[in-house]
PDB file of the backbone (N, CA, C, O) and the ligand in Angstrom, with CONECT records:
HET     ZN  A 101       1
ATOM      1  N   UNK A   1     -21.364  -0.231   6.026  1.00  0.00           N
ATOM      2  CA  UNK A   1     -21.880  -0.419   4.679  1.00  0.00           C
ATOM      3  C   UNK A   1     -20.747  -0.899   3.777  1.00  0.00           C
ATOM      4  O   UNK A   1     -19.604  -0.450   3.865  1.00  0.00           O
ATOM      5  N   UNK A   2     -21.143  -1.883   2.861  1.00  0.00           N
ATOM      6  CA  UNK A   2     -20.292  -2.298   1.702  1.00  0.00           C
ATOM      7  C   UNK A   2     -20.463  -2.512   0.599  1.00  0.00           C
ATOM      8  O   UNK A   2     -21.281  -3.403   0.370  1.00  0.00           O
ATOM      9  N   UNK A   3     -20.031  -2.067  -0.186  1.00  0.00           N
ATOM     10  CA  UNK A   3     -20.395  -2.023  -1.643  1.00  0.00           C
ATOM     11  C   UNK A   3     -19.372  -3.875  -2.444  1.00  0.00           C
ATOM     12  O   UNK A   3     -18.237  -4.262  -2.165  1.00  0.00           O
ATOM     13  N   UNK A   4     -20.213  -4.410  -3.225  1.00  0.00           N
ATOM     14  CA  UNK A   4     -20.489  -5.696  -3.552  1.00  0.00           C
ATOM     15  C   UNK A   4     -20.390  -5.760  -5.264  1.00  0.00           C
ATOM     16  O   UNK A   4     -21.499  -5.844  -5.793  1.00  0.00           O
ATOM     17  N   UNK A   5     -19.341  -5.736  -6.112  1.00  0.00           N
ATOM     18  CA  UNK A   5     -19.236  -5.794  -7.094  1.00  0.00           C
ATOM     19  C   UNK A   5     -19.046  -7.018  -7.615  1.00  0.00           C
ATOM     20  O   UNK A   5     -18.090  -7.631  -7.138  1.00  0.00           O
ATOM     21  N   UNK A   6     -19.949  -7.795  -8.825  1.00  0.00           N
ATOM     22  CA  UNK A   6     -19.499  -9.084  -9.266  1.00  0.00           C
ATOM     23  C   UNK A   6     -18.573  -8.913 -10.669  1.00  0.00           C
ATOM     24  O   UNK A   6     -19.285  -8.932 -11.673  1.00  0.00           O
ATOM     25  N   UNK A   7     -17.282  -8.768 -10.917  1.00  0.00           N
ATOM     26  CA  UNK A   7     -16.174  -8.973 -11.978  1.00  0.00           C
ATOM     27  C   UNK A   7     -15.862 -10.190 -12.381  1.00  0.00           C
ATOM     28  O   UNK A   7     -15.915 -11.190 -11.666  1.00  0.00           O
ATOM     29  N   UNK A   8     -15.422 -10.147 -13.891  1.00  0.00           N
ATOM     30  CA  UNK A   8     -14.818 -10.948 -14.221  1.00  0.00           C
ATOM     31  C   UNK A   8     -13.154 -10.330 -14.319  1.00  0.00           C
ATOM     32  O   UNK A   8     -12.964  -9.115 -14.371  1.00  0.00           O
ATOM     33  N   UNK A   9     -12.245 -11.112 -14.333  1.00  0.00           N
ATOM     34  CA  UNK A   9     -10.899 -11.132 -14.998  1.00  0.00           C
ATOM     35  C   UNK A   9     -10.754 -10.823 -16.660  1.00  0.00           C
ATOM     36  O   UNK A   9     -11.342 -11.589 -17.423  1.00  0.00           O
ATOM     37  N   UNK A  10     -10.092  -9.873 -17.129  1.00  0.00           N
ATOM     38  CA  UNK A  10     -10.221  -9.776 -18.202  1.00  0.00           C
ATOM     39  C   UNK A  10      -8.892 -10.962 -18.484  1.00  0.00           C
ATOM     40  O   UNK A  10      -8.088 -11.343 -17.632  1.00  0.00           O
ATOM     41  N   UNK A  11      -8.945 -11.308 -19.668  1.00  0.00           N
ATOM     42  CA  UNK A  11      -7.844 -12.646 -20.153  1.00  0.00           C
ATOM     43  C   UNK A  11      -6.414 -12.437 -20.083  1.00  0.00           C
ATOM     44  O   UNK A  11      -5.705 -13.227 -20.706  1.00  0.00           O
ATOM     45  N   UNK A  12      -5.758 -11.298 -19.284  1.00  0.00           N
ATOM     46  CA  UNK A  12      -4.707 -11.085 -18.787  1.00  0.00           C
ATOM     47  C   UNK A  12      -4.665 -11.070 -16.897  1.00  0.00           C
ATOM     48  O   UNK A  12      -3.767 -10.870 -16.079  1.00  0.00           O
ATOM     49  N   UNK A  13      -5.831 -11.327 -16.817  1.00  0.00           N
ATOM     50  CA  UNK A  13      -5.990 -11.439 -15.193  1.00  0.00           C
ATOM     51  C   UNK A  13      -5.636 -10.168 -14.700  1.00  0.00           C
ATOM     52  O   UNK A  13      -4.684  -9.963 -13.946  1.00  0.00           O
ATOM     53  N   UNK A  14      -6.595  -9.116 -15.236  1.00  0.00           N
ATOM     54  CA  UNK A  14      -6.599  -7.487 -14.873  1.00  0.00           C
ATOM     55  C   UNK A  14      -8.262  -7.114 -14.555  1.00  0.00           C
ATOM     56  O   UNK A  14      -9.027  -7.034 -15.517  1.00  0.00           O
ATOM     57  N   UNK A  15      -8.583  -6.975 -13.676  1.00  0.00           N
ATOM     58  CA  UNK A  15      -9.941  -6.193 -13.119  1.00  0.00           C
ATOM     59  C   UNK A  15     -10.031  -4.821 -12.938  1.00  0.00           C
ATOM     60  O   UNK A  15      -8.995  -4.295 -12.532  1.00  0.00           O
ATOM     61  N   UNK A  16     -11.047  -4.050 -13.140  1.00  0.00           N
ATOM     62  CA  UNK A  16     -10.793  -2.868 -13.116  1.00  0.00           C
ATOM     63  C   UNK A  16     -11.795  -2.278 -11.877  1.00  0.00           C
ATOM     64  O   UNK A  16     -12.805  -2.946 -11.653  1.00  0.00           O
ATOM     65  N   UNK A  17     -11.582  -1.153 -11.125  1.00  0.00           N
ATOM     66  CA  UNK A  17     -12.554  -1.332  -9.826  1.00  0.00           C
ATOM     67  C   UNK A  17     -13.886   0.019 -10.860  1.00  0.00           C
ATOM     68  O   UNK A  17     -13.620   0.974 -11.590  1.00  0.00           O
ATOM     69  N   UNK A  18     -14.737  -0.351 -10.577  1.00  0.00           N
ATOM     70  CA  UNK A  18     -15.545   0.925 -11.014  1.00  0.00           C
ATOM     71  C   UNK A  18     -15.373   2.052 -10.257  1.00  0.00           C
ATOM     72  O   UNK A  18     -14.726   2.058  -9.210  1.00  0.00           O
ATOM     73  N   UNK A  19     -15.794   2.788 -10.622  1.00  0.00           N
ATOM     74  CA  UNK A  19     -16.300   4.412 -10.074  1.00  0.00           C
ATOM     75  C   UNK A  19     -16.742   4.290  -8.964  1.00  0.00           C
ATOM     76  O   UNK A  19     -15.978   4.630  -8.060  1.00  0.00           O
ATOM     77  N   UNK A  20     -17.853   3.870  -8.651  1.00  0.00           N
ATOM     78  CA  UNK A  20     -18.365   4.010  -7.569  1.00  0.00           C
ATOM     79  C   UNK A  20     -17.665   3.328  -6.641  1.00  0.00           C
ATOM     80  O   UNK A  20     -17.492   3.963  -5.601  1.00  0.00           O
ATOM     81  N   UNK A  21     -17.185   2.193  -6.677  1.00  0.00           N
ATOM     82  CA  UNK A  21     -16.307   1.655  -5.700  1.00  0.00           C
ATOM     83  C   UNK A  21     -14.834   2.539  -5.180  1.00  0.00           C
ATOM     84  O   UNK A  21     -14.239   2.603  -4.105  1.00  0.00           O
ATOM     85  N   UNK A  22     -14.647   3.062  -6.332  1.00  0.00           N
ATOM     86  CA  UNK A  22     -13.061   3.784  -6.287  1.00  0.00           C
ATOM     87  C   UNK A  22     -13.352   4.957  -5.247  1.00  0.00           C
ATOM     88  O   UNK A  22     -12.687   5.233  -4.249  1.00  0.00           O
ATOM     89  N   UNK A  23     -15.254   5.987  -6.023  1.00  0.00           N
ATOM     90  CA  UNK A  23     -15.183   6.648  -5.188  1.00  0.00           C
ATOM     91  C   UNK A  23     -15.634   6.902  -3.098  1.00  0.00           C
ATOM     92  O   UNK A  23     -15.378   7.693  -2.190  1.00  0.00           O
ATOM     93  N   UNK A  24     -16.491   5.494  -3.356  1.00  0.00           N
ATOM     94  CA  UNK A  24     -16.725   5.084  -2.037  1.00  0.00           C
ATOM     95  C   UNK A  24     -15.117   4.801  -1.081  1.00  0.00           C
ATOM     96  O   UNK A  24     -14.939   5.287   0.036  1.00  0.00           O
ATOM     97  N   UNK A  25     -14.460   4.249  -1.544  1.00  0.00           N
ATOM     98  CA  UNK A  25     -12.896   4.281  -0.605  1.00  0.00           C
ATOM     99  C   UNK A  25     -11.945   5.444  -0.945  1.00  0.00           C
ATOM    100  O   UNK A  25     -10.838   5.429  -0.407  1.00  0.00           O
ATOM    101  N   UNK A  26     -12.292   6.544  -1.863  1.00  0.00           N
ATOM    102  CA  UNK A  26     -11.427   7.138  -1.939  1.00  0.00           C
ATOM    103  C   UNK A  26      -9.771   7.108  -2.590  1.00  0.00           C
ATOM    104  O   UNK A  26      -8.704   7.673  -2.351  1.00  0.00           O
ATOM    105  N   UNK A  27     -10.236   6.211  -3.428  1.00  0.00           N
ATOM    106  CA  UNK A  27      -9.179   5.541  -4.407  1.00  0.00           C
ATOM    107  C   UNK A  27      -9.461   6.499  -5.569  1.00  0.00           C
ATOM    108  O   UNK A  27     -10.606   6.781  -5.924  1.00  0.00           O
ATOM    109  N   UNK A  28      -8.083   7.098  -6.277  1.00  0.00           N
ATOM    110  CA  UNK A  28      -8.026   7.498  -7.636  1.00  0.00           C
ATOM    111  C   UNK A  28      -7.203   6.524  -8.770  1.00  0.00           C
ATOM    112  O   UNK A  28      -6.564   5.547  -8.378  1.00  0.00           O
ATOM    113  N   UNK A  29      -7.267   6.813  -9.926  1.00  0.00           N
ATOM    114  CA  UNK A  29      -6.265   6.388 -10.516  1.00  0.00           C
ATOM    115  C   UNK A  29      -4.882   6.600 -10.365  1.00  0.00           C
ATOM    116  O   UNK A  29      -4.445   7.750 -10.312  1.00  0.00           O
ATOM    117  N   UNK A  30      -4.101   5.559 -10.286  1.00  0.00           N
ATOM    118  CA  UNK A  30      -2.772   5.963  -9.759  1.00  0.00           C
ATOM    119  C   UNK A  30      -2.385   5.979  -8.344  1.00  0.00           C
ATOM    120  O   UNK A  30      -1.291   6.253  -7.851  1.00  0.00           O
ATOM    121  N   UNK A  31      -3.481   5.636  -7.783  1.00  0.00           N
ATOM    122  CA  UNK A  31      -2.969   5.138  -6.165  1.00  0.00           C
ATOM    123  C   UNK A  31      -2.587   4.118  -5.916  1.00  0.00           C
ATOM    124  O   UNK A  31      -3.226   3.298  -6.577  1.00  0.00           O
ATOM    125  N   UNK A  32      -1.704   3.552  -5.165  1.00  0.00           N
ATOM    126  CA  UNK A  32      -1.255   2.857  -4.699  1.00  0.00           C
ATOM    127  C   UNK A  32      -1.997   1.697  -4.083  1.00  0.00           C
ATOM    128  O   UNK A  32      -2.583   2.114  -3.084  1.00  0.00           O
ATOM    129  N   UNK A  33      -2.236   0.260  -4.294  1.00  0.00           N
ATOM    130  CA  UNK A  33      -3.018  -0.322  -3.617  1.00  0.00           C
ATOM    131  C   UNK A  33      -2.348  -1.682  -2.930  1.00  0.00           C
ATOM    132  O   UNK A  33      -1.707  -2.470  -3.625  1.00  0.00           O
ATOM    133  N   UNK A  34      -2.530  -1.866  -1.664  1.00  0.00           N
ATOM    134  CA  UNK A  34      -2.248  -3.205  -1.367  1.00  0.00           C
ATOM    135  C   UNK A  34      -2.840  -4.706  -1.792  1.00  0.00           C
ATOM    136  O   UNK A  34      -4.053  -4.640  -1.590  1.00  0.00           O
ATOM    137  N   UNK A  35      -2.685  -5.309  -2.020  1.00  0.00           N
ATOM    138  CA  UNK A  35      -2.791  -7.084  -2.663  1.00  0.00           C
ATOM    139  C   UNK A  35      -2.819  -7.843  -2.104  1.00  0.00           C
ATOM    140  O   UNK A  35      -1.739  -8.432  -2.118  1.00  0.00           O
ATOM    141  N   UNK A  36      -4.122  -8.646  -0.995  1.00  0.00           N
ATOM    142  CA  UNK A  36      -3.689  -9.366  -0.781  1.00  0.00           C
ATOM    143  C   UNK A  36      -4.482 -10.957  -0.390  1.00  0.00           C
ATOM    144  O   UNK A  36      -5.491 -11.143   0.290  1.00  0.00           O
ATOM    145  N   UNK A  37      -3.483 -12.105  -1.196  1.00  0.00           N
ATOM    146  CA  UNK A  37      -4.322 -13.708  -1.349  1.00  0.00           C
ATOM    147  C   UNK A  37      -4.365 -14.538  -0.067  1.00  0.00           C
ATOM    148  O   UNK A  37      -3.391 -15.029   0.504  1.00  0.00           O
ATOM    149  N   UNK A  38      -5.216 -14.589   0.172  1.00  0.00           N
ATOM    150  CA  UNK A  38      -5.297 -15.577   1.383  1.00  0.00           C
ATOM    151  C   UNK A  38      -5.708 -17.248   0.864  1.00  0.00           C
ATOM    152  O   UNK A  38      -6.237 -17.609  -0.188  1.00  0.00           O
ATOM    153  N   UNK A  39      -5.273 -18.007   1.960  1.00  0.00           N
ATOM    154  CA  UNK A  39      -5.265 -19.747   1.256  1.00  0.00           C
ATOM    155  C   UNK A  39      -6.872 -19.737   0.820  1.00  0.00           C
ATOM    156  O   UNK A  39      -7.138 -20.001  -0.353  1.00  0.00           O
ATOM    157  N   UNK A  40      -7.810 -19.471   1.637  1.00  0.00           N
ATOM    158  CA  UNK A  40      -9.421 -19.534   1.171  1.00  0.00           C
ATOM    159  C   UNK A  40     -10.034 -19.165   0.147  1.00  0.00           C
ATOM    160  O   UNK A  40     -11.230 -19.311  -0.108  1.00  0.00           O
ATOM    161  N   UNK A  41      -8.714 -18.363  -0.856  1.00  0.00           N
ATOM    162  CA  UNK A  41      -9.455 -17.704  -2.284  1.00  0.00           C
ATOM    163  C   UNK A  41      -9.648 -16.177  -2.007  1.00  0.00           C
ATOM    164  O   UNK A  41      -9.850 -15.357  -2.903  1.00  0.00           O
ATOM    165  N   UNK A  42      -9.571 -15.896  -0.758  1.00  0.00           N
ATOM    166  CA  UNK A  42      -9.991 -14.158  -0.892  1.00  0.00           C
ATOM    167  C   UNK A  42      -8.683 -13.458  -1.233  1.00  0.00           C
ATOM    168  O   UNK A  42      -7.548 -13.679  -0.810  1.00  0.00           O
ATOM    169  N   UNK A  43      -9.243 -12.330  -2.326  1.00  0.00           N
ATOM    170  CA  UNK A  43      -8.144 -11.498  -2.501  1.00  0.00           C
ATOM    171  C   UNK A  43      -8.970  -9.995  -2.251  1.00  0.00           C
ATOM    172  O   UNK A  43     -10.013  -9.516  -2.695  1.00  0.00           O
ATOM    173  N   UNK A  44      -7.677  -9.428  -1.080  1.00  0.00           N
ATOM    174  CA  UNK A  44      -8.326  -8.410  -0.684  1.00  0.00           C
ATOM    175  C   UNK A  44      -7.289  -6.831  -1.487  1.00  0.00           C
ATOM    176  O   UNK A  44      -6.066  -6.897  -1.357  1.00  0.00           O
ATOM    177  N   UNK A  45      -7.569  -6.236  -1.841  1.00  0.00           N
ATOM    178  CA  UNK A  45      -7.577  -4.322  -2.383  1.00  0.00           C
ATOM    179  C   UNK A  45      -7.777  -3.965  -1.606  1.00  0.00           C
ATOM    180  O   UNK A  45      -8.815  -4.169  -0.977  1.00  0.00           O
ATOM    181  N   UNK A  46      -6.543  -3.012  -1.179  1.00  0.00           N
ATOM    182  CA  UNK A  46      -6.643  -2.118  -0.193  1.00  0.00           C
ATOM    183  C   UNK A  46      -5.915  -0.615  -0.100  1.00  0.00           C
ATOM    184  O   UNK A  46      -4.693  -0.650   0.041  1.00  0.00           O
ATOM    185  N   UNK A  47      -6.507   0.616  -0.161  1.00  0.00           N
ATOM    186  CA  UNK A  47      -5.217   1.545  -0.202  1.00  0.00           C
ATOM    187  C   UNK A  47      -4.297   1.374   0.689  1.00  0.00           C
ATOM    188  O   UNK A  47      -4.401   1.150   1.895  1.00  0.00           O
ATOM    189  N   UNK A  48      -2.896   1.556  -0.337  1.00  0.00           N
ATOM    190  CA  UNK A  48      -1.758   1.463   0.218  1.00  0.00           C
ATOM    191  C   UNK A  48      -1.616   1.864   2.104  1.00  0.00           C
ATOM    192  O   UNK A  48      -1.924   2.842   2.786  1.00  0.00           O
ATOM    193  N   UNK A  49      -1.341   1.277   2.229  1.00  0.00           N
ATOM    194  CA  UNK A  49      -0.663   1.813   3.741  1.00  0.00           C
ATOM    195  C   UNK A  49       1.244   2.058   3.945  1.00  0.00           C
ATOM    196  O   UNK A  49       2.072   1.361   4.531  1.00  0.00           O
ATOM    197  N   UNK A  50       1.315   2.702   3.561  1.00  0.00           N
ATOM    198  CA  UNK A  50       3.075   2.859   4.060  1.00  0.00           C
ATOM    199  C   UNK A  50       3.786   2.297   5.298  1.00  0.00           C
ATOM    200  O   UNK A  50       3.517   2.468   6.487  1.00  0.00           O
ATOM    201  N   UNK A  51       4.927   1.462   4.622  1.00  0.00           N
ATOM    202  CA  UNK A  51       5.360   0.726   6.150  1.00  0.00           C
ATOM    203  C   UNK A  51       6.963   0.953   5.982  1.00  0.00           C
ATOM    204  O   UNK A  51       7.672   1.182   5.002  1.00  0.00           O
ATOM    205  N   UNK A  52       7.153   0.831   7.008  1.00  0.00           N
ATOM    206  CA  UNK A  52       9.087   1.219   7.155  1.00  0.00           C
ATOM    207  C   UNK A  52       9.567  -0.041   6.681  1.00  0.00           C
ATOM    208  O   UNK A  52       9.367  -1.175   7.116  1.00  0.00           O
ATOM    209  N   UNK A  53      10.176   0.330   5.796  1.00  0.00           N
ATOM    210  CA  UNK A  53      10.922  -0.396   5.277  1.00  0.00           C
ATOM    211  C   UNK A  53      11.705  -2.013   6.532  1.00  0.00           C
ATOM    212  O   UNK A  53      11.709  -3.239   6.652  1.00  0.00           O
ATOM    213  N   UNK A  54      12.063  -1.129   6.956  1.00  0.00           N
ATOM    214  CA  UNK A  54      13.219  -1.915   8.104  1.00  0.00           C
ATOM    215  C   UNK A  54      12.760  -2.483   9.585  1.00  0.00           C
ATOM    216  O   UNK A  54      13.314  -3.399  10.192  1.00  0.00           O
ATOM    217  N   UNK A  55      11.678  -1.762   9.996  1.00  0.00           N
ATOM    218  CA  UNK A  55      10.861  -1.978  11.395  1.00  0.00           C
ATOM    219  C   UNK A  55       9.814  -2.324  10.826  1.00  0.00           C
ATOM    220  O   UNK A  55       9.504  -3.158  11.677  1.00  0.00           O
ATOM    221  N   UNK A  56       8.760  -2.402   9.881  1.00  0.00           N
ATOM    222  CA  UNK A  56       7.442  -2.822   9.482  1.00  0.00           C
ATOM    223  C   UNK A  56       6.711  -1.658   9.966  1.00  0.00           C
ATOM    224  O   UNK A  56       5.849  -1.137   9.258  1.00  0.00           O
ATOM    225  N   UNK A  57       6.987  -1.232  11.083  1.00  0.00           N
ATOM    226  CA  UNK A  57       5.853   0.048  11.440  1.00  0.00           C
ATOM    227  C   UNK A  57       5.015   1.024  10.198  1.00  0.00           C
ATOM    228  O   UNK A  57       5.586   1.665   9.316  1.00  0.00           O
ATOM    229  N   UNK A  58       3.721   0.940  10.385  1.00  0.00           N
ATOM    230  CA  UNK A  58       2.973   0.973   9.393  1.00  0.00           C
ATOM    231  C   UNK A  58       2.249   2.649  10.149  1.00  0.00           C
ATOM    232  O   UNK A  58       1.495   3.254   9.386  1.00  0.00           O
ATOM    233  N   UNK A  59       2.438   3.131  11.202  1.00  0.00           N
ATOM    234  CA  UNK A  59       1.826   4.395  11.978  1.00  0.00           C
ATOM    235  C   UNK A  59       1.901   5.370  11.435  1.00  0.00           C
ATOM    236  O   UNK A  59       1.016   6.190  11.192  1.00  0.00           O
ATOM    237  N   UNK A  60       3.041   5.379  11.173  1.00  0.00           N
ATOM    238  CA  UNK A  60       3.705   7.142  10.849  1.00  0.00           C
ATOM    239  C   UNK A  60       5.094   6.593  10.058  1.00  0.00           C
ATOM    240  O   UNK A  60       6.085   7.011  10.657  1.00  0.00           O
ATOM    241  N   UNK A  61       5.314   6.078   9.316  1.00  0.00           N
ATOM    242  CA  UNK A  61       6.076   5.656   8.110  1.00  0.00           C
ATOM    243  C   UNK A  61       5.852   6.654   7.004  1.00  0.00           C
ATOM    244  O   UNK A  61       4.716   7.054   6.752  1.00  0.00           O
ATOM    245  N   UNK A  62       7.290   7.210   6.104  1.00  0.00           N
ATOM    246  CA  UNK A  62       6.356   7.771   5.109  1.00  0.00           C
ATOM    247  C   UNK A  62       7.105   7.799   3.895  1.00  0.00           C
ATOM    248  O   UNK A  62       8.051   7.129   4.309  1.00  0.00           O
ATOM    249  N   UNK A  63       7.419   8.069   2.674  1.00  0.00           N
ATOM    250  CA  UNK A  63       7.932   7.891   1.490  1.00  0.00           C
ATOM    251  C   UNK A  63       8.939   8.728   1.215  1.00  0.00           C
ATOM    252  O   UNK A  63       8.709   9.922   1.023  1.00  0.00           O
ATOM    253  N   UNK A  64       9.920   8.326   1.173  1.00  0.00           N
ATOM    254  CA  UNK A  64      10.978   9.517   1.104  1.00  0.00           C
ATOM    255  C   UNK A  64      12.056   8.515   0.062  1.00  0.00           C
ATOM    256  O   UNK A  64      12.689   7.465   0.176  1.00  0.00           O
ATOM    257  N   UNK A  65      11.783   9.667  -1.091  1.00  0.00           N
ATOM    258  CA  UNK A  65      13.524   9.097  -2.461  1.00  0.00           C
ATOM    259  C   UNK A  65      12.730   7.560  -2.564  1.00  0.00           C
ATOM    260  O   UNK A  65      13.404   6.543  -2.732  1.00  0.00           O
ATOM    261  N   UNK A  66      11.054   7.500  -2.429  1.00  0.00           N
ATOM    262  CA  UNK A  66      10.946   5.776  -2.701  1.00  0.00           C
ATOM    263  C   UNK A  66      10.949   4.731  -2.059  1.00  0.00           C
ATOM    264  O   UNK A  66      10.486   3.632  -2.363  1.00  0.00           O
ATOM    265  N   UNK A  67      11.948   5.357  -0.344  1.00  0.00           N
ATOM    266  CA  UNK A  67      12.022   4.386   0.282  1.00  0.00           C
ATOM    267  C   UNK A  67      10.913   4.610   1.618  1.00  0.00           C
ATOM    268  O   UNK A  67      10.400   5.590   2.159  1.00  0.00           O
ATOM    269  N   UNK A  68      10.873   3.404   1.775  1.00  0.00           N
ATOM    270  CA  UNK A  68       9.192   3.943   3.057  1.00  0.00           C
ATOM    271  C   UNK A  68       9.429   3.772   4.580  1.00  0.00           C
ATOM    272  O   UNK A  68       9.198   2.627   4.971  1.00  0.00           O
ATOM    273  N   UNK A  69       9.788   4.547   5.413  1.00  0.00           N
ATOM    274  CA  UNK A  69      10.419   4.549   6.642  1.00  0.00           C
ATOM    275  C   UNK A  69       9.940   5.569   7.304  1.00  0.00           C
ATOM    276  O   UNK A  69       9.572   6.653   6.849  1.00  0.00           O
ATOM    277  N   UNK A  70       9.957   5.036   8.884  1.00  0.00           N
ATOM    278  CA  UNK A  70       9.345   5.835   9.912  1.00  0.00           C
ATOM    279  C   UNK A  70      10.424   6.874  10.835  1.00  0.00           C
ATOM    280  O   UNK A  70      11.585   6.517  11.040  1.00  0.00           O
ATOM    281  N   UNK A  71      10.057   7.771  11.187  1.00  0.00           N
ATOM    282  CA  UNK A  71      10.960   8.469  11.774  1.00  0.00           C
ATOM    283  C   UNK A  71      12.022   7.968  12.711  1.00  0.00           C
ATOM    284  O   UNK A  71      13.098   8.562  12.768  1.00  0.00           O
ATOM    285  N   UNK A  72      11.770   6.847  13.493  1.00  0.00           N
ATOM    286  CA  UNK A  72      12.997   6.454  14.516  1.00  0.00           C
ATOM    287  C   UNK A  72      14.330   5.715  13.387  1.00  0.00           C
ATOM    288  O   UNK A  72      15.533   5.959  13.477  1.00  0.00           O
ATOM    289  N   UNK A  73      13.791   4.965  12.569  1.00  0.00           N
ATOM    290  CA  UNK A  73      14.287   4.299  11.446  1.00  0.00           C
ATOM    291  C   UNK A  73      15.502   5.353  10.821  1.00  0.00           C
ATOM    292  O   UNK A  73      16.716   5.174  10.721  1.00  0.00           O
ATOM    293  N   UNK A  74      14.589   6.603  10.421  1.00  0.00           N
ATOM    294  CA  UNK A  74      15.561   7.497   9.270  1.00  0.00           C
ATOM    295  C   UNK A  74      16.338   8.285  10.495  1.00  0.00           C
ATOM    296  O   UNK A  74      17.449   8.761  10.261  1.00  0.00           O
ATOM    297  N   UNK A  75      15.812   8.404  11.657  1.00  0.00           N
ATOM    298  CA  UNK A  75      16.930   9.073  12.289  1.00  0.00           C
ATOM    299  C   UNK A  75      18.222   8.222  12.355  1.00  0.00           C
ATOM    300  O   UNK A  75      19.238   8.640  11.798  1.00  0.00           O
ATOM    301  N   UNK A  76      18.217   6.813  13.145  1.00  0.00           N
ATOM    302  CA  UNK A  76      18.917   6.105  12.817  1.00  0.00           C
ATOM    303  C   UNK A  76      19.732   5.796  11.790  1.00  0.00           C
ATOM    304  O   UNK A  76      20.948   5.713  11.958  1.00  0.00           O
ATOM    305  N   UNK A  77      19.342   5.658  11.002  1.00  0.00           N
ATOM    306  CA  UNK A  77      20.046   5.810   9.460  1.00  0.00           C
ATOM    307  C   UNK A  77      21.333   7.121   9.001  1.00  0.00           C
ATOM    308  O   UNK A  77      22.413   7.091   8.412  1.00  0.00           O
ATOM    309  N   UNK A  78      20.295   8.436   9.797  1.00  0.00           N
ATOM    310  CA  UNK A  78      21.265   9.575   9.469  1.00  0.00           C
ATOM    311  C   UNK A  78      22.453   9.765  10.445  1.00  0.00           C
ATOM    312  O   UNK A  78      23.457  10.474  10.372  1.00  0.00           O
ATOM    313  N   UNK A  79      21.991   8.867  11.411  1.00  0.00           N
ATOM    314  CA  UNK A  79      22.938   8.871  12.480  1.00  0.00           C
ATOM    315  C   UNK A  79      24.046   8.015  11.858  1.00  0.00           C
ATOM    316  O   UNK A  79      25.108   8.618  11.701  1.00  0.00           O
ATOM    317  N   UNK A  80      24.025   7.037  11.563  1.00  0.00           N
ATOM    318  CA  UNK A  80      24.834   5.935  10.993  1.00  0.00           C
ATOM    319  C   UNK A  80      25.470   6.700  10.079  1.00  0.00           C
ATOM    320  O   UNK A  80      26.616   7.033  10.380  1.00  0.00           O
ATOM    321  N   UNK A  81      25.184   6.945   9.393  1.00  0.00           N
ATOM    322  CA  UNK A  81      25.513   7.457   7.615  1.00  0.00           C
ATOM    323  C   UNK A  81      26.436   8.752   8.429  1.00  0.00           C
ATOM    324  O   UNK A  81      27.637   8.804   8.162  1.00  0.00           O
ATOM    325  N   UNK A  82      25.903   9.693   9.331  1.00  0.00           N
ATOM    326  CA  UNK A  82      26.684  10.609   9.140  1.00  0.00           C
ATOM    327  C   UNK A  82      28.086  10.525   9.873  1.00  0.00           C
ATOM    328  O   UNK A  82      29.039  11.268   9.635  1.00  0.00           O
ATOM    329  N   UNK A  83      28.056   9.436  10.860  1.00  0.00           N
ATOM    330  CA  UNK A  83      29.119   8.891  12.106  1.00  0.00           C
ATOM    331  C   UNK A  83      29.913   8.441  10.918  1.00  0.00           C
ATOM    332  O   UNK A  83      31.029   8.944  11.048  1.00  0.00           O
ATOM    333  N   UNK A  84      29.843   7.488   9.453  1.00  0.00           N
ATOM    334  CA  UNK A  84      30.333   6.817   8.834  1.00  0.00           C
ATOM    335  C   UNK A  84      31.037   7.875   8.140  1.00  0.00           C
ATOM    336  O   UNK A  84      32.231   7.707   7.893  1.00  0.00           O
ATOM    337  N   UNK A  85      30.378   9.082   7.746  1.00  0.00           N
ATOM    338  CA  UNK A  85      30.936   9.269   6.345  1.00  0.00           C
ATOM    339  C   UNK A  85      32.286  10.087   6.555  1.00  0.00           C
ATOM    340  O   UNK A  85      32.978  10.396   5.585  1.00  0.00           O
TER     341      UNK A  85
HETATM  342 ZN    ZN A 101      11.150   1.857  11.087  1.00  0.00          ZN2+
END
């Protein structure tokens, strides 16, 4: 099932999703959403998905201090950082 909303752009090129759409995906205010234009005109909204920063892995990635990384990634990292410091 899909829910089918016809919008306009308000004159700053800002849309707003209704209620029912927000609450059919489970979107609140203040979530995070992905963006994205394809050459054919579609622009797709999507909740965020978290991806590692450094590998792209999008599985089990997760937000830490802002930055978005998956566990093999931040182990790596602490490994580095702590061999360095
Ligand atoms: Zn990674």
């Amino acid at each position: 099932m899909a829910v089918l909303k016809h919008k306009k752009l308000t004159s700053k090129r800002n849309v707003n999703l209704t209620k029912n759409i927000c609450a059919f995906v489970g979107l609140e205010g203040g979530d995070p959403v992905d963006i994205a234009a394809e050459d054919n005109g579609t622009v797709t909204i999507k909740k965020h998905a978290p991806k590692c920063r450094f590998c792209g892995d999008n599985a089990s990635a997760v937000s830490v201090m802002g930055i978005e990384v998956c566990p093999s990634c931040a182990q790596r990292l602490a490994k580095e950082v702590t061999e360095n410091a």
